[in-house]
C-alpha positions as a Markdown table, in Angstrom:
| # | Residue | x | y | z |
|---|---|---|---|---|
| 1 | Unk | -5.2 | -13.0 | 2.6 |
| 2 | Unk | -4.8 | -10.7 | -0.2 |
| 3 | Unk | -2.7 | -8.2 | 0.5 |
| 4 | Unk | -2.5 | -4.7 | -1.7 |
| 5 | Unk | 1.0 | -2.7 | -1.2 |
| 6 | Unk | 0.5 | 1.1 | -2.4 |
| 7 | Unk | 3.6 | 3.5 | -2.4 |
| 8 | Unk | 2.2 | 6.7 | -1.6 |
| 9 | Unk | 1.7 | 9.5 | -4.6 |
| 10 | Unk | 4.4 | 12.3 | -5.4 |
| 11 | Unk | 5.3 | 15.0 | -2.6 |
| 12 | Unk | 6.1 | 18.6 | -2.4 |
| 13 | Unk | 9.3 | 19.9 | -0.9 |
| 14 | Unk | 8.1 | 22.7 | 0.8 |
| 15 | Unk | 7.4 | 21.2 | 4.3 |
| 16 | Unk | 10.0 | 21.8 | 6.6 |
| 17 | Unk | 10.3 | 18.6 | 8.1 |
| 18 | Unk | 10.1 | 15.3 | 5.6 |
| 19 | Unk | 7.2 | 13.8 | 7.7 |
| 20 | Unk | 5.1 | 17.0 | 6.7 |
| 21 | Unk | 5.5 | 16.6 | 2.6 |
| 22 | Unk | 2.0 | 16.9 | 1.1 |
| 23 | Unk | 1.0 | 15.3 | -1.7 |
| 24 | Unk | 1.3 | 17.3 | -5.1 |
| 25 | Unk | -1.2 | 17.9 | -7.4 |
| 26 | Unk | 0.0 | 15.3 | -9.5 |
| 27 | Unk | 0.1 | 13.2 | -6.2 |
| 28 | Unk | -3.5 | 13.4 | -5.4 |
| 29 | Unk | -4.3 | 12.4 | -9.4 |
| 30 | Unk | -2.7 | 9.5 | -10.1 |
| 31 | Unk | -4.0 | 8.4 | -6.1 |
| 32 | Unk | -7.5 | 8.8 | -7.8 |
| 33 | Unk | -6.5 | 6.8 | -10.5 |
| 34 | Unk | -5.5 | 3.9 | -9.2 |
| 35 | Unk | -8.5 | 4.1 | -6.8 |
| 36 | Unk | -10.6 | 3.9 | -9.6 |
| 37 | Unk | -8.8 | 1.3 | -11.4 |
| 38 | Unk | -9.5 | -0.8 | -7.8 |
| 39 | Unk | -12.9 | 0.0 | -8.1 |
| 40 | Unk | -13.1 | -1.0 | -12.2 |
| 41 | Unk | -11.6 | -4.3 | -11.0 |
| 42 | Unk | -14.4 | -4.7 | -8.1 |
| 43 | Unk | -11.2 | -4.5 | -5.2 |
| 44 | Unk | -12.7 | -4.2 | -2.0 |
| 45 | Unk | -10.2 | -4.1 | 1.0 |
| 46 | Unk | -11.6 | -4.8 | 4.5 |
| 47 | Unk | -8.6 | -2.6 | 6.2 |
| 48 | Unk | -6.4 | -0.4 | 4.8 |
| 49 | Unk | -3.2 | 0.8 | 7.2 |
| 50 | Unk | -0.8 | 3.4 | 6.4 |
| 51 | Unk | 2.2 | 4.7 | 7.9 |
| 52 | Unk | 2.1 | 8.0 | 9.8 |
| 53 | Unk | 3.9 | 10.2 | 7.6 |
| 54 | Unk | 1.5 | 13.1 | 5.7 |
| 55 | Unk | 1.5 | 11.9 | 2.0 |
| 56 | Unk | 1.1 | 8.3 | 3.2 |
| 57 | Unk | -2.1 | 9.3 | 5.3 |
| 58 | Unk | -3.5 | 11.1 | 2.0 |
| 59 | Unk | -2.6 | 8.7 | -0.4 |
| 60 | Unk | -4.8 | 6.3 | 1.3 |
| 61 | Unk | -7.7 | 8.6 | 2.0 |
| 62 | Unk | -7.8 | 9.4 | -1.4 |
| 63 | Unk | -7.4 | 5.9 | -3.1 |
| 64 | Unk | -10.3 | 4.6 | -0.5 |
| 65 | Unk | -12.8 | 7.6 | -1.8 |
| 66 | Unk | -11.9 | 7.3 | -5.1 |
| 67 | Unk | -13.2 | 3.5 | -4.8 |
| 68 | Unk | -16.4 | 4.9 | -3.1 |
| 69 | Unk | -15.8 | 2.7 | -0.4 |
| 70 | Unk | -16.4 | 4.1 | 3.0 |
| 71 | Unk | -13.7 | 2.8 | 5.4 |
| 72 | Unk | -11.5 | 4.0 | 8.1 |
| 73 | Unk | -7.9 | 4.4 | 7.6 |
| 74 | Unk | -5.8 | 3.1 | 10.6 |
| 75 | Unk | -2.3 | 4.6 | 10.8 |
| 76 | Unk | 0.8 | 2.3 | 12.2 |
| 77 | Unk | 4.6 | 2.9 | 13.0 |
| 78 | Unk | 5.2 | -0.4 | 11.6 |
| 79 | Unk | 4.9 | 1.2 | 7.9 |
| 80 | Unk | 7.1 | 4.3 | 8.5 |
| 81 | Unk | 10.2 | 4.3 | 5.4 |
| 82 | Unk | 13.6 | 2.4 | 7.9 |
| 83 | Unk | 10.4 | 0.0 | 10.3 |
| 84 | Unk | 11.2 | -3.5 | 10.1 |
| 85 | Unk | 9.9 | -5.9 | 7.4 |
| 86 | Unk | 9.2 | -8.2 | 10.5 |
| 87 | Unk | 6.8 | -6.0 | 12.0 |
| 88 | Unk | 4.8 | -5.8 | 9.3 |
| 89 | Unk | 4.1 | -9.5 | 9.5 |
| 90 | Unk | 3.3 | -9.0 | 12.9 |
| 91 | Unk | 0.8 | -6.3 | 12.1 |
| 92 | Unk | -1.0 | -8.4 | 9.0 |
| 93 | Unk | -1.1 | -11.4 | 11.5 |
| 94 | Unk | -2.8 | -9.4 | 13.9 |
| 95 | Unk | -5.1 | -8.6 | 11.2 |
| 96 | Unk | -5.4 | -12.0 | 10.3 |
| 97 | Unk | -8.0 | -13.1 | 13.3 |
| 98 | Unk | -10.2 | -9.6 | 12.7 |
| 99 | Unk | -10.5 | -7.8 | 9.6 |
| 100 | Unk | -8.1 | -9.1 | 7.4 |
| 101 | Unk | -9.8 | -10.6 | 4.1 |
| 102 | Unk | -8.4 | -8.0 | 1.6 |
| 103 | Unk | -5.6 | -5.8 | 3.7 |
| 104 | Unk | -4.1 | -2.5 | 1.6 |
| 105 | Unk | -1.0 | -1.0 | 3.3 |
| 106 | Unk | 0.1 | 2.2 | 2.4 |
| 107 | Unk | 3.5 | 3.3 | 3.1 |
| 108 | Unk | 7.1 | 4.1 | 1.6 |
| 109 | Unk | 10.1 | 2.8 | 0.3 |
| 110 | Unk | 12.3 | 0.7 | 1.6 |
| 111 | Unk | 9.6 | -1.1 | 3.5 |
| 112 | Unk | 7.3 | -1.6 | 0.4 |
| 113 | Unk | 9.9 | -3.6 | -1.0 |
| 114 | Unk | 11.7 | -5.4 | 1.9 |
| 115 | Unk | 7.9 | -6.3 | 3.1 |
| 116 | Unk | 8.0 | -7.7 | -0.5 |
| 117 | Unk | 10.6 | -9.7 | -0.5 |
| 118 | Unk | 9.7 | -11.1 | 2.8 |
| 119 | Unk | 6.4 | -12.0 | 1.7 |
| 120 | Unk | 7.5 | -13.7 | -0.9 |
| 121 | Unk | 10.5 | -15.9 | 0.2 |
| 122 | Unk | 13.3 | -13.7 | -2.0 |
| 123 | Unk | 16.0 | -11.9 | -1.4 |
| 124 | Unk | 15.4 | -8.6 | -2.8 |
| 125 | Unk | 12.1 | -7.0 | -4.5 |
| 126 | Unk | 12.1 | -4.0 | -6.7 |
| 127 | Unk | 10.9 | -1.0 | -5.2 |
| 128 | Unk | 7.2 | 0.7 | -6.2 |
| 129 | Unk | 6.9 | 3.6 | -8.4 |
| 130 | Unk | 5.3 | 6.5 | -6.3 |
| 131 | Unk | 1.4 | 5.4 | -6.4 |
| 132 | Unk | 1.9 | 2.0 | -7.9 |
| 133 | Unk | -0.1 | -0.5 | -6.3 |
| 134 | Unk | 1.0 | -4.8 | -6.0 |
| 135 | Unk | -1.0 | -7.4 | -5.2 |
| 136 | Unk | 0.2 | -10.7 | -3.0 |
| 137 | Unk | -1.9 | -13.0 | -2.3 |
| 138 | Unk | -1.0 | -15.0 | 0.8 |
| 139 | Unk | -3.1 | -18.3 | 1.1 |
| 140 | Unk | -1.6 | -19.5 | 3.7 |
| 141 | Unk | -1.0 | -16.1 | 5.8 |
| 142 | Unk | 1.8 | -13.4 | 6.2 |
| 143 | Unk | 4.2 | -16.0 | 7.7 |
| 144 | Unk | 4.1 | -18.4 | 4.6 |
| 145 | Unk | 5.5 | -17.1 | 1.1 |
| 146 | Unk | 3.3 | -16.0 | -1.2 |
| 147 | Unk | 3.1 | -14.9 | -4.7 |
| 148 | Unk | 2.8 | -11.6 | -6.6 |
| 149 | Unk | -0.8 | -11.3 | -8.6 |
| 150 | Unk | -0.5 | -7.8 | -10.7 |
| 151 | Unk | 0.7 | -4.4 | -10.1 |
| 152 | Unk | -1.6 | -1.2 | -10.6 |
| 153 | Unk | 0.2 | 1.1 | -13.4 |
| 154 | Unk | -0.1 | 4.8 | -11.8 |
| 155 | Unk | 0.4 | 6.6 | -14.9 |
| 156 | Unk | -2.2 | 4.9 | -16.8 |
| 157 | Unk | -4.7 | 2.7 | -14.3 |
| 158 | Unk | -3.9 | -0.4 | -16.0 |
| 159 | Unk | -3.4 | -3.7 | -14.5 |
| 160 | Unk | -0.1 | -5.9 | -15.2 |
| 161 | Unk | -0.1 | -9.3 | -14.7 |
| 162 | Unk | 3.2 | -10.2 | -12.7 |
């Protein structure tokens, strides 16, 4: 499995509840730009999940359109900010058996970066910029570790090498 983790772009404050934040202007742009720099790269995702929450939802709409790539974006509890790292694993091993060649999960921090570290078999992982994008690949499946490819630069749409 290759698995893409995508913080979700920068959010207004003028919602009155936190689950209601828009993205910003700037949000929505540098969501473009790293759905483009997918689609430079030839990144194709066969599912991409986000959490409920507003600027999560759009994040992922936009990165998908920006990649021209016409694909429905299923939301789960599993990727709101406090969830469980574990249920994560549960959701990617579900999946696993249908759709789940090239999974993107869109979502927050903390989970972003507990999912991280549990993916990979450390303790801690740094936590994503707002719209930075990682790559793990996970040849064996979520419940082996696996190891970090590259991350997706939001300010300039350039890949790193991790």
């Amino acid at each position: 499995m290759r698995l893409t983790l995508i913080r979700h772009g920068e959010a207004g404050d003028d919602a009155p509840r936190d689950e209601d934040r828009a993205l910003t202007k700037r949000g929505r742009a540098d969501g473009r730009r790293v759905g483009r720099a997918f689609a430079r790269r030839g990144v194709r995702f066969s599912a991409v999940v986000s959490s409920p929450l507003v600027r999560a939802v759009q994040t992922a709409e936009i990165v998908v359109s920006a990649m021209d790539q016409r694909l429905r974006v299923t939301i789960s509890d599993a990727l709101l900010p406090e969830a469980r790292p574990q249920n994560v694993v549960t959701l990617l091993e579900s999946l696993t058996d249908t759709d789940g060649e090239s999974v993107a999960l869109v979502a927050h921090e903390p989970i972003l970066s507990r999912v991280a570290a549990l993916l990979l078999g450390v303790p801690r992982f740094p936590p994503l910029r707002k719209s930075e994008a990682l790559r793990i690949r996970l040849p064996d499946g979520p419940t082996h570790p696996g190891t970090t490819r590259w991350r997706i630069d939001p300010d300039t749409g350039r890949r790193r090498r991790v």
